[in-house]
N, C-alpha and C positions, 0 to 999 in steps of 0.2 A: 513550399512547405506542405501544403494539402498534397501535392504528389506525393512527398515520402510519406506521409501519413494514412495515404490511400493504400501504396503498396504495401506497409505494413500492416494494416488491417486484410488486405486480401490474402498474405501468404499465413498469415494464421488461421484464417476462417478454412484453410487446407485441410487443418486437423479441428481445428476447435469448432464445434456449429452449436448453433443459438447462444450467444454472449458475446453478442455486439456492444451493448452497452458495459459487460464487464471489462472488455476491450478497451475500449473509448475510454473510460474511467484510468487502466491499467499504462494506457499513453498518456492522459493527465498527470500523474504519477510521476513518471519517466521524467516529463517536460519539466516539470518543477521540484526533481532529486528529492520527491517521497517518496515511503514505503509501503509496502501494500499488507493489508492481513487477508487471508482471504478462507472466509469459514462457510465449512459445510459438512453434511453424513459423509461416510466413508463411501467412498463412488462416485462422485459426482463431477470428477474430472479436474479439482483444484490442483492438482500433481502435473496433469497435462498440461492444463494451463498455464502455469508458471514456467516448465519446460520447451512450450512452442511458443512464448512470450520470448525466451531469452536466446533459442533458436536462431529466431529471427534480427538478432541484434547482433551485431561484430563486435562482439566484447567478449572478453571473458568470466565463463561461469561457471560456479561451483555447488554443491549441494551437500547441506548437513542432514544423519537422517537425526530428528532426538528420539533418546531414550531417554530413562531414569539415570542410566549410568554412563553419560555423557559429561563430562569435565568442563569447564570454562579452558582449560588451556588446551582442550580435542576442538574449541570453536577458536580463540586467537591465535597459538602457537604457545613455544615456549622453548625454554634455553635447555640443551642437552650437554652432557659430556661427549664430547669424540676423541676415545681413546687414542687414533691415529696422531690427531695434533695434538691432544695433553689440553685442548682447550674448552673451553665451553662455546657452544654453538647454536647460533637461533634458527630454529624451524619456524616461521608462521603458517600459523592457520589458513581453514578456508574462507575467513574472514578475509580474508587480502585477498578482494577479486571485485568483480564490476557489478554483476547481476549476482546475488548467495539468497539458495531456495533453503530456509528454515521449515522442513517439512517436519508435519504436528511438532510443533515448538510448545506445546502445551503439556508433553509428555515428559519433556525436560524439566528438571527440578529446581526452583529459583534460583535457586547462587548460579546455575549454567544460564538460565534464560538473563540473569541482569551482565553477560559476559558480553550481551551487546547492547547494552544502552551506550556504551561511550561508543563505540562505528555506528550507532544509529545517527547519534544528535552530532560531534563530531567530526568523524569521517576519521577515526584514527581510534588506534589501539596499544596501551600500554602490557610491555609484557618484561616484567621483572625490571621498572623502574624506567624503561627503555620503550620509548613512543615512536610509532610508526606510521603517516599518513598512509592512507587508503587514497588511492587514485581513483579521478574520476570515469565515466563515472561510475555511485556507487548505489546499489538498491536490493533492499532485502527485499523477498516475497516471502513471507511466512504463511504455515496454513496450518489451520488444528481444526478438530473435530470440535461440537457445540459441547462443553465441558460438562453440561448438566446431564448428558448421557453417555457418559462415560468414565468407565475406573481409571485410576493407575492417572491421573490428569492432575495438572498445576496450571489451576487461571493464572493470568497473567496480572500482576500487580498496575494500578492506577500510573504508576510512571510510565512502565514500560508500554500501556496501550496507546499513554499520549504521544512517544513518539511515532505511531504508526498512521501516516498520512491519510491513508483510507483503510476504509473495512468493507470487505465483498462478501456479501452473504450469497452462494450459490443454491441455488433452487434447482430442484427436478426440470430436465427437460418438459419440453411437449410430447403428446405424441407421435405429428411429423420429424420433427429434433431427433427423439429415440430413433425412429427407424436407421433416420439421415444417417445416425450416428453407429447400429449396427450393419448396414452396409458398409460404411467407409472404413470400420474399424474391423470386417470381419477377417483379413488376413495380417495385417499391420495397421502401426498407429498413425506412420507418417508422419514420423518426429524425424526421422534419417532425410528425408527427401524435403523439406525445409531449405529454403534460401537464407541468406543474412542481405536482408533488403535495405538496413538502416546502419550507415557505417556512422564512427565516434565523431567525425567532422562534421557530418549532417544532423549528426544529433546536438550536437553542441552550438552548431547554427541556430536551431531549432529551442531550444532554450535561450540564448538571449534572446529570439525574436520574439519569445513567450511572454519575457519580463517588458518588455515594450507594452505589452496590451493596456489602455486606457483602462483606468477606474474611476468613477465621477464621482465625485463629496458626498454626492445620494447614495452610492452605492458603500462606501467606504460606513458611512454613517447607519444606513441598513443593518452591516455586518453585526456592528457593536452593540446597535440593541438589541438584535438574537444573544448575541453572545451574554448580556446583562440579562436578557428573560428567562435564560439558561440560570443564572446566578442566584435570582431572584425568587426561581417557581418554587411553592411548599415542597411538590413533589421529589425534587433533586436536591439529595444531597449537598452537591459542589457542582456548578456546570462548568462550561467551555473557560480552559485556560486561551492567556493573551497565543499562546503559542497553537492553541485550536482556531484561534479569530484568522491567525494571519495564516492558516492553512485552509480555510475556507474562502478567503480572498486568492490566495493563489488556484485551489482548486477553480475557482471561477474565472479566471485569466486563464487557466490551460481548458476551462469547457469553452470558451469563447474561441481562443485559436483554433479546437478541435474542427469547431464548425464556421469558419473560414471568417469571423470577424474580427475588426481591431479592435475591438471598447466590450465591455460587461456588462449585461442587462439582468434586470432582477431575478429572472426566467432562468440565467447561467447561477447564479447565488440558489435556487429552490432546487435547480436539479440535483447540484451537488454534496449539498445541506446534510443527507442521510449518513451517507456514508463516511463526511467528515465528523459529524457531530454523534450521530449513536452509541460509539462504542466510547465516548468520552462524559457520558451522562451514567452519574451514577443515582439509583432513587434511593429516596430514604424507605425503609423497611415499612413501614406502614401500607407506602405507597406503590411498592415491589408487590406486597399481596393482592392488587385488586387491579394495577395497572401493568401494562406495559413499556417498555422505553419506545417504543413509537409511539402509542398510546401520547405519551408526553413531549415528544417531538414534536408531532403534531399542533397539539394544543399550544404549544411555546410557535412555532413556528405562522401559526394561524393569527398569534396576540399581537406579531408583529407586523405594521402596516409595508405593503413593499413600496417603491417610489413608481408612482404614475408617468409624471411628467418630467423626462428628463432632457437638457440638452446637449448630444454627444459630437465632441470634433471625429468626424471620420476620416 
């Protein structure tokens, strides 16, 4: 398992340099059939990303771009007449595919963006009465710009962020990174010259062996009081749904495989904590003026004791 995982980190880091850890994160994801959101300025390579992500997978994939004037039935499909037969006929969408890149999906107008909450949660799509499984497997990567600087944009409503398994906030390179980055990229991007290192077999191996990983009582018990100090702080609104708890326990079973263990240590539940939990904490307005959602992540995630002493079967 760590080989397919090695070589799928190597043939990305081809074109992708410095985000390792958004990698890492991007293969936790994968292992455990979440979705990714993945926000940042205009340029920073989330487009790339997601495209040398899915490169590198023997699946297939598809990309929406949104607009304003993007339909729900230009994302699922829909029933046509064909003249030829006198009948009506279903075209489906890009929706019906393994890896589908929602690129700025914030630009999209609600009634398009909730066109995938049923293939998010799911894995299937009605279109005129008429349900269609989505084969596995299936996994969005969406990516928008930060909405507060930007026109023409539709945040994402509190359902539609719960189902997005992680959130990737991409940051500026470094300055070695930049360089790395305009040499490698001064003639081509080297998204063509990509292998598919991870075929659907091996990946599918590779997920049940995920859901094997040990959880101990300590850890399981961990989760739920984050998840309560979430619920409970003045600062937030509404914290972590039951359906945030049990994606930060998986997240912690696929950061645990990532790094060649059987069992989940506190250490795997902190790394991951951010990126499942931020974008699912809403503050209350009071507390939106003077703080920030890390600001209160933090402070929640500090109130909670982790477990010292554990005993793990390896």
């Amino acid at each position: 398992m760590n080989e397919y995982i090695g070589k799928l980190k190597s043939e990305i880091s081809k074109v992708i340099i410095g985000r390792d850890s958004e990698v890492d994160l991007m293969i936790i994801a994968l292992l455990q059939g979440g979705h990714i959101l993945l926000e940042s300025v205009p340029g920073t390579g989330k487009t790339l990303l997601a495209k040398a992500f899915a490169n590198c997978l023997n699946v297939e994939f598809k990309r929406i771009q949104f607009t304003p004037d993007v339909l729900p039935t230009d994302v699922t499909g829909i029933h046509y007449f064909n003249p030829k037969s006198q009948e009506f006929e279903l075209k489906s969408g890009p929706v019906m595919t393994n890896i589908l890149l929602a690129d700025e999906i914030n630009r999209a107008t609600p009634r398009t963006q909730s066109s995938l909450l049923e293939a998010m949660e799911e894995r299937q799509v009605t279109i005129d009465g008429e349900t269609l499984s989505i084969s596995e497997p299936f996994m969005v990567i969406a990516t928008q710009n930060p909405v507060e600087s930007q026109q023409g944009t539709f945040p994402l409503p509190a359902a539609q962020l719960d189902r997005f398994f992680m959130k990737l906030s991409i940051g500026f390179p470094s300055f070695e990174e930049e360089r790395e980055i305009l040499r490698k990229h001064l003639v081509e991007n080297g998204l063509s010259k990509l292998e598919s290192v991870l075929h659907p077999e091996q990946l599918k191996e590779m997920q049940n062996e995920v859901k094997h990983i040990q959880v101990h009582d300590d850890i399981e018990k961990y989760i739920i009081l984050i998840a309560k100090a979430t619920r409970e702080h003045q600062a937030i609104e509404f914290g972590m749904s039951p359906r945030a708890s049990l994606a930060l326990l998986r997240a912690s079973q696929g950061h645990a495989f990532v790094h060649g263990r059987n069992f989940v240590v506190p250490d795997d539940v902190k790394a991951v904590a951010p990126n499942i939990i931020k974008h699912r904490l809403h503050l209350t307005i009071e507390a939106s003026l003077t703080k920030t959602v890390d600001d209160i992540l933090a402070d929640v995630l500090n109130s909670v004791s982790a477990p010292v002493e554990m005993e793990y079967t390896k």
